[in-house]
N, C-alpha and C positions, 0 to 999 in steps of 0.2 A: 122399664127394662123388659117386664114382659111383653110388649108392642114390640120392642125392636124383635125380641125371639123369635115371637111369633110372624112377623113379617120373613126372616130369615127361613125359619122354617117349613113352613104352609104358602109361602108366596112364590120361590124362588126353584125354580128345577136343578134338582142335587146332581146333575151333570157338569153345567154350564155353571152352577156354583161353584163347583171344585174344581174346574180350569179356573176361574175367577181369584181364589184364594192361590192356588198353585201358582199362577202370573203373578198374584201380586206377591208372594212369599220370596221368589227368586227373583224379581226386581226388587225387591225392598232390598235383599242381603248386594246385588250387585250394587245398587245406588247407595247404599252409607259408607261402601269399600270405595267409592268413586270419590265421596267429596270428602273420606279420611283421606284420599289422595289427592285431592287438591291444597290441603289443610297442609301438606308435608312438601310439595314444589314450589316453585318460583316464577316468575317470567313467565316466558311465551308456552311453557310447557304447562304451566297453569290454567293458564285460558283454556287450553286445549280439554285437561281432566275435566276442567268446571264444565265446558260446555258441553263432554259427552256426560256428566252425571246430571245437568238437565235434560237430556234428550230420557236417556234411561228414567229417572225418575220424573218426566210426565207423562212419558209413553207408558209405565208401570199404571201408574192412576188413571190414564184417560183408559187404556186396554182392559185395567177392572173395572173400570167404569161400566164400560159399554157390553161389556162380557156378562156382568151382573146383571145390566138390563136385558138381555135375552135372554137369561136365567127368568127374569120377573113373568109369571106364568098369566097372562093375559092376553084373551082376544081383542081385546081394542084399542089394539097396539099395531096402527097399521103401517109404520116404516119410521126412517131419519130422514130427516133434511139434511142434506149434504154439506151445503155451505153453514152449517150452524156446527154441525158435527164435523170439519174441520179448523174449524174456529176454535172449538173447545181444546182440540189438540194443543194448537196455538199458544192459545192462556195457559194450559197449564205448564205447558215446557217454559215457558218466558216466565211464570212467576217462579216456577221451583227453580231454574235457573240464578232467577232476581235473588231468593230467600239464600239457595246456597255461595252466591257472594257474597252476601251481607253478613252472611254465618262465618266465613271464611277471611274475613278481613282483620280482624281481631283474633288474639289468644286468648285474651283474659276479660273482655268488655259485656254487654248484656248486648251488645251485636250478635252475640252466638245464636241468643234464644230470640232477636228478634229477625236472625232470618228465618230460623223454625216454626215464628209465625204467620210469617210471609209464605213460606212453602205450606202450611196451613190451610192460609185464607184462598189461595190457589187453588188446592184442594176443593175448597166450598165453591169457590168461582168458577171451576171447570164443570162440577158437578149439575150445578142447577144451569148452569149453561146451553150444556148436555142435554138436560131433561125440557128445554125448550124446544132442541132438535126434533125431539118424539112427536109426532103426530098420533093424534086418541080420537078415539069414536066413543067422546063422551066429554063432561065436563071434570075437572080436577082439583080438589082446593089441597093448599098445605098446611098445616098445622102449626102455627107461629110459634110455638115451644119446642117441638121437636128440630123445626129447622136453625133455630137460634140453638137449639144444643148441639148439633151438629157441627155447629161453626165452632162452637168454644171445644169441642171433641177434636177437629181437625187441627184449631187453632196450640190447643194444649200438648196434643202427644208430637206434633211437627217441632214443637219447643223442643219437647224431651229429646226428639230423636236429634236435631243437631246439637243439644248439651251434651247427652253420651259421645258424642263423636266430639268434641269442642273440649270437653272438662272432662278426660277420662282417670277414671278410680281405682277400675281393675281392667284383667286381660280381656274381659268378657263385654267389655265396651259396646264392641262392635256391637256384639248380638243384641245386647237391649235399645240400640240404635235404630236396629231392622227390625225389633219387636213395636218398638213406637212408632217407626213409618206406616207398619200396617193397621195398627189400632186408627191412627190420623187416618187415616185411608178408609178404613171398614167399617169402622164407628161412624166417618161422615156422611158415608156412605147409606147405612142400614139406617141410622139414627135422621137421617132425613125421606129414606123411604119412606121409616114407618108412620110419618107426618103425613104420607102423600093416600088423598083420597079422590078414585077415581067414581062418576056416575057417569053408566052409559047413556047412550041418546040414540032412540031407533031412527036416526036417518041414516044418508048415504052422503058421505063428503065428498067431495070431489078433490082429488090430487092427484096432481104428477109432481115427476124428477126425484120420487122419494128410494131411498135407502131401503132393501129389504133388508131381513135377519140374516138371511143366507148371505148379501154379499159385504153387510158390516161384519159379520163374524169371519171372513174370511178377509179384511180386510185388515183387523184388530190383529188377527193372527199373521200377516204381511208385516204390519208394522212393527211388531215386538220381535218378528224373526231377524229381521232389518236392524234394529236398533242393538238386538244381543248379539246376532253378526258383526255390527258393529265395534259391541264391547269384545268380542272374542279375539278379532282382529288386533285393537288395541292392544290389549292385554298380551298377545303371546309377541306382538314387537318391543312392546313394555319389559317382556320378560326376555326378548331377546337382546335387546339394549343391556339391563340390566346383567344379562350373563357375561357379553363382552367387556360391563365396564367392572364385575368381578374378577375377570380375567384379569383387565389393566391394573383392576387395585393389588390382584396377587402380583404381579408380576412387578408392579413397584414395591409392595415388601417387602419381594425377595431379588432384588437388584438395586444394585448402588447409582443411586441417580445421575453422582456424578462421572462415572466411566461405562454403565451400562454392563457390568461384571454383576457375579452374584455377587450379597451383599453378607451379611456374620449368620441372617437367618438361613437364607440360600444355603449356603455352605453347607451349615450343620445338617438341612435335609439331603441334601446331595449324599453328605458323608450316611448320614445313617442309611441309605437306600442301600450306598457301595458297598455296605457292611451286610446290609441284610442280603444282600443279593450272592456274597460271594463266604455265607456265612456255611455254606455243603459244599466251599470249593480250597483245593490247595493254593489258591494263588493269596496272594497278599495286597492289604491296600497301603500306597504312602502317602502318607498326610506330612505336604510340605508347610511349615511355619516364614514366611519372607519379610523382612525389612531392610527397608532400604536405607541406604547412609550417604548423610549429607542431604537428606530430601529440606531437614530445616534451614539450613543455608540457604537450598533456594528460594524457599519461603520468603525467607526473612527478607533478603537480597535484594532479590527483584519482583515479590509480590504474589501475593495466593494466585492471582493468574495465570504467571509462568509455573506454578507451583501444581495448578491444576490441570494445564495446559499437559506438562510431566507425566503425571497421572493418566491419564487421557490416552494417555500417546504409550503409554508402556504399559498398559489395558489392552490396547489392540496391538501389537505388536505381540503379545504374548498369546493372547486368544486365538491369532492368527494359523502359529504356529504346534496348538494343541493337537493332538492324534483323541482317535474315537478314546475312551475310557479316562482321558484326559478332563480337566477342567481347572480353573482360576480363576480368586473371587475375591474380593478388597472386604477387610475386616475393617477398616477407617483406615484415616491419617493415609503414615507410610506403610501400613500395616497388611500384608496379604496374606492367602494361605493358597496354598494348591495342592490336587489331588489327583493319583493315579493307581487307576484299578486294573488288576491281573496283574502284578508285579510278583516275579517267584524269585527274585536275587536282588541282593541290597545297590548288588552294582545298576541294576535297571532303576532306582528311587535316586543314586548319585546322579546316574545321565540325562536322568527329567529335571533335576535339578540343577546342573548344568548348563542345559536348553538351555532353564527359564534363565539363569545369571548370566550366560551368554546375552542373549537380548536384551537384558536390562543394560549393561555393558556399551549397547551400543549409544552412539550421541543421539542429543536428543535438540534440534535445532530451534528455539524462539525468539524472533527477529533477527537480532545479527548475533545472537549469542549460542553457542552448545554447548550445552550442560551434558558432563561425561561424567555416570554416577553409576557404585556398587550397590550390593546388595548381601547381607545374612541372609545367609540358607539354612534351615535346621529340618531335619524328617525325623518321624516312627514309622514303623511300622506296623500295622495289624495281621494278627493279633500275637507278634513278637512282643510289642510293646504295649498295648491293651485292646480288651475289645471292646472296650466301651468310647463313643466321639470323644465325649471332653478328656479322657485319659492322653489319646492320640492328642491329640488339640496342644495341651496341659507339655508332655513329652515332646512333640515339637517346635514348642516356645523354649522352652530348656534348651535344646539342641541350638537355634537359633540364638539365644546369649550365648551362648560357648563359643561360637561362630562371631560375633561382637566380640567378645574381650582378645579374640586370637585376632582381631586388625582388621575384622568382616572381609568382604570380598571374598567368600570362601563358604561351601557347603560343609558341615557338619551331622552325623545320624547320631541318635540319643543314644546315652550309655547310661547305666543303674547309677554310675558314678556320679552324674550329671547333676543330681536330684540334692544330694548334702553337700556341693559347690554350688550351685546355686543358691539355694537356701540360706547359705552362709553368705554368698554375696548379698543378698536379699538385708539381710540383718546386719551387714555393716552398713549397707547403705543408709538404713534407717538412722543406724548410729552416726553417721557422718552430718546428716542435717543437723542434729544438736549439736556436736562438737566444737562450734564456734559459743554457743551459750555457754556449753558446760568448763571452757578453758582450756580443750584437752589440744588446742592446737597451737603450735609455736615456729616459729620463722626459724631456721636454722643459716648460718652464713659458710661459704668456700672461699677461701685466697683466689684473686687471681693477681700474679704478679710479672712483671716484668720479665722478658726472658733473658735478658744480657744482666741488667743489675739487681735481679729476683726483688725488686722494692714491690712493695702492696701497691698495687693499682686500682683496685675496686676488691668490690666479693659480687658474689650471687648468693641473692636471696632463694632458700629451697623448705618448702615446706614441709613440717613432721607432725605427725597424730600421737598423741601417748594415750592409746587406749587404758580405759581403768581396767579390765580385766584381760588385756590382751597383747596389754604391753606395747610397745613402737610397732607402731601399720607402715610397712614398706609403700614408700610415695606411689610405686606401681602397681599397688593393687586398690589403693583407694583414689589416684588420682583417675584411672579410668572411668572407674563407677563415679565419679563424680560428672565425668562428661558424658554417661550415659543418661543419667538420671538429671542433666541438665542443672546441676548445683555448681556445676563450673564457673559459673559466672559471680554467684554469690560469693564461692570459695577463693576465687581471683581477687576481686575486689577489696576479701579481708586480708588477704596474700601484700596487694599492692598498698594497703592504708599502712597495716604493720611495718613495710619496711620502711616504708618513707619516714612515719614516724621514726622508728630505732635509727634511723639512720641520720636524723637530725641531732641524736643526741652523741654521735663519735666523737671524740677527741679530733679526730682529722677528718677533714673532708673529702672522703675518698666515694667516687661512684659507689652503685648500687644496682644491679641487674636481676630485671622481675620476669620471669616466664609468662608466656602470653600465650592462653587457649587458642586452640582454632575458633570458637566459637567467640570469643570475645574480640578478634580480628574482625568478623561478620557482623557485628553490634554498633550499627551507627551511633547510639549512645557513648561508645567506648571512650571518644578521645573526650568527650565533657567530661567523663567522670576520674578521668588520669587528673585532667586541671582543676577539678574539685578537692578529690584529693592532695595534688601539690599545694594547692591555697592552705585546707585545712592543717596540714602539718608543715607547711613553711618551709617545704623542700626545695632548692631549687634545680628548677627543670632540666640542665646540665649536669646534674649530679645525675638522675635517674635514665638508667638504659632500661630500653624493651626488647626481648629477646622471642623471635617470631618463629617458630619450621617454616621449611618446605610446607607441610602437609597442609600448614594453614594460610598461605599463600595461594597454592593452586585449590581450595576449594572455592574459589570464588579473586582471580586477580584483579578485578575492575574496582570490586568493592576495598581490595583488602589497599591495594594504592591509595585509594581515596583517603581509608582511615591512616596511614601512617603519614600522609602529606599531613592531616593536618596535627599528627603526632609531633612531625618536626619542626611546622607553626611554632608551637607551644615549648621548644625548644628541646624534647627530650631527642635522646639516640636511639636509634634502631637496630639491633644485630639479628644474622642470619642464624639460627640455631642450628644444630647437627649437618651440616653445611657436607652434602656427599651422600647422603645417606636417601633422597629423596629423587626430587625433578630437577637436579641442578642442573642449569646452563646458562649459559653470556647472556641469554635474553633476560634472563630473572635478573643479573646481577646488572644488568643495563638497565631495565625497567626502572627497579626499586633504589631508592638511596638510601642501602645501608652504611651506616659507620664501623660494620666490625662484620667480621666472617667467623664463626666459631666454627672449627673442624672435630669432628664428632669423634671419642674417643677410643671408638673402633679402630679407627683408622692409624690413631697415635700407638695403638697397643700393635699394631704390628707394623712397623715402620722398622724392623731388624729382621722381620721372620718372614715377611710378605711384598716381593717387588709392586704388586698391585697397592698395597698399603702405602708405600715410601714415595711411587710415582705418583699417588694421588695428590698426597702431603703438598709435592715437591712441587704441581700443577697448578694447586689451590694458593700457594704462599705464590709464586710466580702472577698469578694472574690477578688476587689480589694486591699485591705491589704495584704493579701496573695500572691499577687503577686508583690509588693511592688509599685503599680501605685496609686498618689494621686486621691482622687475622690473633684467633686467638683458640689454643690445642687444648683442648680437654684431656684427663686421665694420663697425666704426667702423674709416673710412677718412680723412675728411676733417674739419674746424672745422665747416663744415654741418650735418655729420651731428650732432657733438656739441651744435650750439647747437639744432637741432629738439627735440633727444632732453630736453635739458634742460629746455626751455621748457616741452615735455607733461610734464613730472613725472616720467619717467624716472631713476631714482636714479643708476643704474652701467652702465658700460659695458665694454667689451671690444674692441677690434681692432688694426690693425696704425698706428692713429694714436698710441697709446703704444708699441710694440714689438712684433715679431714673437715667436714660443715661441722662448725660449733653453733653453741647459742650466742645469742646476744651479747651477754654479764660475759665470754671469754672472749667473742671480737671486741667489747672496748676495753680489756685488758691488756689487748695485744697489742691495740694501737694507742693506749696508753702508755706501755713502755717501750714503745718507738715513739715520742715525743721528739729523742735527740737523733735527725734524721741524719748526721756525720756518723753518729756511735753506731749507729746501723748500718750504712752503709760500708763504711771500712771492716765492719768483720759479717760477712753474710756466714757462715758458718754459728756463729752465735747467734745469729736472724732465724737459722731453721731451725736451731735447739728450743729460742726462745718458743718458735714457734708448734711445734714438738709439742715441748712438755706443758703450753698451758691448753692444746687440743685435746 
């Protein structure tokens, strides 16, 4: 150890040494960052780091090499050989190149440390290489222990420095990476010096084409400027790359991939900007909450393509039309939100909202089909209604249900009120999904009967909740939230088993009419699980009618034909439910084969007080006759009504003038004591009493 000092010290000029160590300190730390980056890419882009961290780290060892040796304080040191002294360059960029793929091809193998000794023995191989170049005016022997330590010096810490970079432990990796480059390097260095013993010789050699100091040290200084030019180069396109493709990553996530809108993150920074910005100003922000209705239908129908295609299309359509302070941004699903800043009147947050339901409004064409779909609107506003995002956010979802249970298509702004109606909706919904475990739901049955010989013709089956603490839930308040919350289908299902069942156990075989969701029209599942159903309770498929709207007809008529064709396969009936109240015309009633028209009893309830009521009546039973489909009156209240209804042709009727919905246990009562269908018929007066007093 003191040989090597002492060589370092007393042999080497403390100029040329300290550029020497300064070269090798700042290639060491650039070349272990190089082939940590080669260790973390792939591909073509791989090759590229690998091969500028061989260039940098042999150019680092040949430059201290040769820099050292001008440091070496000796007259009989009369030039390089050029062709030796680039050769050296050579070997050692090609082995340290060689060691750091071999280091790099493994994660976990002793490939690490054996390209460290590769980049090593490079080390040794470039060095004494080098020191062939030298031309001496003398003779020179080496010391065979110092040079063998040398090797195992360069061989040992090039190990260590590609394990720190290879197995790393802590954050500090790096550095003792670049601390072991330089030992491999200066230890082989100094430690094979101080083996090296020169005697002069007083003659005169004769050479040419040799290398002076002056134009090697300016040539070592060329090469490392070149090489770290090089990596600077690199590096700031590395780093330009990199900032574009941090840009790409922000801007995926904060945009919704599939419409190119912001996306829930987006939003929320938008919002909070709008808020900070306009947090010293009187104006206001509206935070719009949007969903769309009937987007699952199309879903379902014709396929997440058309479904996205939708999306897509009412994305740009609405983007199109934003003003500066404007924006619009997909939270998923059907689910959006939109925002506008500088708003000083609630009417300026209705007319952006409007805009926006305007456009959505309009058709939306894929392939041969236009899908023509609304939208809930709900706003708050800031800071009427909070200053904090998720408050507004929160508020505007509220607003948006309110806007849902009122028949959607329609913007809605948040009221304090909003907050324990919802909530309450919230909480019966939850209650509704148990309700079939817990028993608390029961089939209820309506007359309907004949209009000329008031004889029972069928009932309709209608659902009721007996809340335990809330007593009977009105069918229109939990059957909505039932087709909000998508339990509709569940709730049908146990709707259509119940009746079929009870209905097999009448005394008489009298029809049976089950109400049919819009959503369960759109269930290509639908018509198997009707004849599962009839299988299981042994109904037969002539007894059971299905009672359809308007509403769930036109959300989809391609589909909704398909499922009632093969309704009628299986034998069951079809009727048109609130028939007037919707999209009626010849085309529906031509398309579809209904067996019955039920006119909604709006229409029945003013048939004495409203010419538009009576003409409609008087329309519908005309063009039904004509087509030979029976029609049948709901909310028959009085003898009037019955004798009008009659008189126009009217077959059957329904309301609370034969009986309000009973349960089960009092419809086979009822038709248990009409067994004798004479004794009935010859006194209808004792038909409605009977019927009366067991309702």
């Amino acid at each position: 150890m003191l040989r090597i000092m002492s060589c370092v010290i007393y042999e080497h000029d403390p100029v040329f040494l300290v550029l020497a160590v300064v070269t090798l300190l700042f290639g060491s730390a650039v070349t272990v960052r190089l082939f940590a980056r080669v260790r973390r890419t792939d591909k073509a882009i791989r090759r590229l780091w690998l091969t500028l961290a061989g260039l940098i780290g042999g150019g680092t060892i040949w430059s201290t090499h040769f820099v050292a040796m001008l440091a070496y304080e000796s007259d009989l040191i009369l030039g390089f050989e050029p062709v030796l002294t680039v050769i050296s360059l050579f070997l050692v960029v090609a082995t340290t190149t060689l060691g750091f793929y071999v280091a790099s091809t493994s994660r976990h193998s002793y490939r690490i440390e054996l390209g460290g000794l590769i980049l090593g023995l490079g080390i040794g191989l470039m060095h004494y290489t080098g020191m062939r170049a030298i031309y001496l005016s003398g003779i020179y022997e080496w010391d065979t222990t110092f040079v063998v330590f040398s090797i195992i010096f360069g061989g040992a810490f090039g190990m260590l420095a590609t394990n720190r970079i290879g197995r790393p432990n802590t954050r500090y990796s790096h550095y003792g990476a670049a601390g072991a480059f330089c030992l491999a390097v200066g230890l082989m260095h100094f430690t094979g010096m101080s083996g090296f013993t020169l005697t002069p010789l007083d003659i005169e050699l004769e050479v040419t084409r040799l290398v002076s100091d002056e134009i090697l040290g300016a040539g070592v200084l060329i090469v490392m400027a070149l090489l770290f030019l090089t990596t600077f180069i690199t590096s700031m396109l590395d780093l330009k790359n990199a900032a574009e493709s941090s840009e790409h990553y922000k801007h995926l996530a904060l945009h919704d991939p599939l419409t190119g809108i912001a996306n829930r993150l987006g939003c929320d920074q938008y919002l909070e900007k709008a808020l900070s910005e306009t947090a010293d100003s009187v104006a206001n922000v509206a935070v719009l909450s949007i969903d769309l209705d009937r987007y699952k239908t199309v879903n379902d129908v014709h396929g997440h393509a058309a479904g996205d295609h939708l999306l897509r299309t009412l994305s740009q359509r609405i983007t199109d039309i934003l003003d500066n302070g404007e924006m619009f941004g997909r939270f998923g699903g059907d689910e959006f939100t939109a925002m506008k800043s500088d708003v000083f009147t609630e009417r300026e947050a209705l007319d952006f909202g409007r805009k926006i339901l305007d456009t959505i409004r309009e058709p939306v064409l894929w392939k041969e089909t236009s899908f023509e779909i609304c939208a809930s609107v709900g706003f708050s506003l800031f800071p009427r209604d909070g200053i904090k995002p998720f408050e507004l956010m929160e508020k505007a979802d509220l607003a948006m249900d309110r806007a849902k249970m009122q028949g959607g298509n329609c913007i809605i702004g948040y009221d304090e009120k909003m907050d324990t109606a919802v909530k309450e909706r919230h909480v019966l919904a939850m209650d509704l999904t148990n309700a079939i475990e817990k028993g608390e739901l029961e089939v209820y049955y309506q007359l309907q009967n004949d209009a000329n010989s008031r004889e029972i013709s069928g009932v309709e089956a209608l659902l009721r909740w007996h809340h335990p603490e809330r007593g009977m839930v009105p069918p229109d308040i939990f059957i909505p939230i039932a087709e909000e919350t998508d339990f509709i289908n569940i709730l049908g299902k146990w709707v259509l088993h119940q009746a079929c069942k009870e209905a097999c156990e009448w005394p008489r075989a009298i029809s049976v009419a089950v109400n049919i969701a819009a959503k369960q029209t759109c269930d290509p599942e639908f018509p198997a699980m009707v004849h599962e159903t009839l299988l299981k309770t042994g109904l037969s498929p002539a007894r059971l009618e299905l009672e359809i709207t308007e509403s769930g007809i036109i959300s989809d008529t391609a589909q909704t034909l398909h499922i009632i064709r093969q309704l009628k396969n299986l034998g069951v009936r079809i009727a048109m439910d609130d028939y007037g109240t919707g999209y009626s015309s010849l085309s529906t009633l031509q398309n579809f084969p209904f067996d019955k028209i039920k006119i909604d009893r709006e229409f029945v309830k003013g048939i004495h007080t409203s010419r538009h009521s009576s003409a409609i009546v008087r329309s519908t039973v005309i063009l039904a006759n004509s087509l030979d489909i029976p029609v049948l009156a709901e909310g028959v209240e009085t003898e009037d009504q019955l004798t009008f209804l009659s008189e126009q042709g009217c077959q059957l009727v329904q309301g609370f003038l034969f009986g309000k919905p009973m349960p089960n246990a009092d419809l086979k009562a009822i038709l248990a004591a009409r067994q004798d269908r004479d004794f009935v018929a010859d006194d209808p007066v004792l038909q409605r009493q009977v019927v009366r007093r067991v309702s």
